[in-house]
N, C-alpha and C positions, 0 to 999 in steps of 0.2 A: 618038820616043817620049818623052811628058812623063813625068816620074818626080815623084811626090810625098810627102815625109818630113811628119813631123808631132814636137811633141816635148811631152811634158803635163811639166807644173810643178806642184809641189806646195810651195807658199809656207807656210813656216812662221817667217816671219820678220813679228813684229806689227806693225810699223813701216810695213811695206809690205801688211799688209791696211785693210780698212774693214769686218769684225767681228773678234770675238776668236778665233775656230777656222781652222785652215791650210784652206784649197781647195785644187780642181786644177784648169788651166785647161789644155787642150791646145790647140797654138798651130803654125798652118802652117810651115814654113823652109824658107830659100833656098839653094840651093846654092853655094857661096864655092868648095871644090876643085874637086877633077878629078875622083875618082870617088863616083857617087850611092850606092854600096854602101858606105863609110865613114863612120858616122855623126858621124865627127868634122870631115866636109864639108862639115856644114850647121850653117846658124846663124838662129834665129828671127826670121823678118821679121813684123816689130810691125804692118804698113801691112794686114796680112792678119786675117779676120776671126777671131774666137776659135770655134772646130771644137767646142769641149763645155768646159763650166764645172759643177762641181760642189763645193759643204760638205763641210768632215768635222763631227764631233761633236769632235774631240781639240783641244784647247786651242795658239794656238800659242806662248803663253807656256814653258808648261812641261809642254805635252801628251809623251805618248811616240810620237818620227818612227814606229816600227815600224805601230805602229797606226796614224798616222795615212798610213805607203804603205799600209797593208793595206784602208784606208776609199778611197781613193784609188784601188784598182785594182780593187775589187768594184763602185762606178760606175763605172769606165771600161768595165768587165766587161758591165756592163749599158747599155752604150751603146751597144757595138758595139765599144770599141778595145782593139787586143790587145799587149803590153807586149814591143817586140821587140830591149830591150837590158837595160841593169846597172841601177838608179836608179846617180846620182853626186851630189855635194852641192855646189853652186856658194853662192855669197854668200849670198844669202836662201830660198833653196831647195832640192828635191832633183828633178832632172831625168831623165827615160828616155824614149827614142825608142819610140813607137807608130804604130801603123797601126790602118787602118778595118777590120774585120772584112764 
C-alpha cells in the first residue's frame, strides 16, 4: 500500500518570495522514518510537482501570519485540501500537514 503525505507552506518570509504577499504552495513528501502515521516522518521532496499554489492578500512584510494562515486555509478549503495537523513555524515559513479531500 502506497501512502501519500503532502505538506502546504505558507511563505511569509519576502526574501524568498517573487511578489510582495505570503502564498501557499502545498508540496508532496517522502518518507525518511519508519512510520507513515508520524508526521514528523516525512520530509518535503522538492523533485515532486507542486499539488496547489495559491496568493494571500496579507502582506508578507509586515502582514498579520493569523490572517494570512486564515487566507491560506480557506483556498486550500476550496481546493480540496483538508488541514490534518498543528501549523508550526520553520525558518521562512509556517508549515501543516494536509491531505486531498
Amino acid at each position: 500500500m502506497t501512502v501519500t503525505h503532502f505538506t502546504a507552506w505558507l511563505v511569509n518570509d519576502a526574501s524568498c518570495l517573487d511578489q510582495p504577499c505570503m502564498d501557499v504552495t502545498v508540496l508532496e513528501d517522502e518518507l525518511l522514518g519508519e512510520d507513515p502515521a508520524d508526521h514528523a516522518a516525512w520530509t518535503t521532496d522538492s523533485s515532486k510537482p507542486v499539488a496547489f499554489h495559491a496568493l494571500t492578500t496579507v502582506d508578507a512584510r509586515d502582514g498579520d501570519i493569523d490572517q494570512g494562515i486564515a487566507e491560506a486555509e480557506a483556498a486550500m478549503d476550496a481546493a480540496g485540501w483538508r488541514i490534518v495537523g498543528a501549523w508550526d513555524a520553520v525558518g521562512n515559513a509556517y508549515i501543516v500537514p494536509v491531505e486531498r479531500v
